[in-house]
C-alpha positions, 0 to 999 in steps of 0.5 A: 658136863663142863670140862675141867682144868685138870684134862682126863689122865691118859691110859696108864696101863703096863704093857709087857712087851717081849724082846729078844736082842743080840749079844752085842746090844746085851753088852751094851745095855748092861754097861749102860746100867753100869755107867747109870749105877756110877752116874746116879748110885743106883742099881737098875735092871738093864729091863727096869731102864729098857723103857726109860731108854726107848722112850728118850730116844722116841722123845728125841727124834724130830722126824718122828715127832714132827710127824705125830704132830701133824697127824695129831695122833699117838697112832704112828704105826704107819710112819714111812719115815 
């Protein structure tokens, strides 16, 4: 079968994934929600803005991100750094 435009969607599936963080990180993460609440209007569960804030910082990182493009793989789990 021929390929097509449009490449396969990827696994879209939720993970729950269970955290526990220390008082001073809390702190941080609730006044977060309250400067995306007055940036943006909305109110957001600090759990609701967890992944978006995990997934922007992996985004951001260059060494991390050169690194999965040379092993061509979303498997990183083994980065040394």
């Amino acid at each position: 079968m021929a390929e097509l435009k449009l490449a396969k969607l990827p696994d879209r599936k939720m993970v729950r994934i269970a955290i526990t963080v220390n008082q001073n990180l809390n702190q941080k993460l609730e006044a977060y929600a309250d400067a995306y609440k007055s940036a943006y209007g909305d109110e957001e569960k600090v759990s609701d803005l967890i992944p978006f804030i995990l997934e922007q910082f992996l985004d951001g990182d260059r060494k991390f991100n050169g690194r999965r493009r040379i092993t061509g793989s979303d498997a990183t789990h083994n980065f040394r750094g």
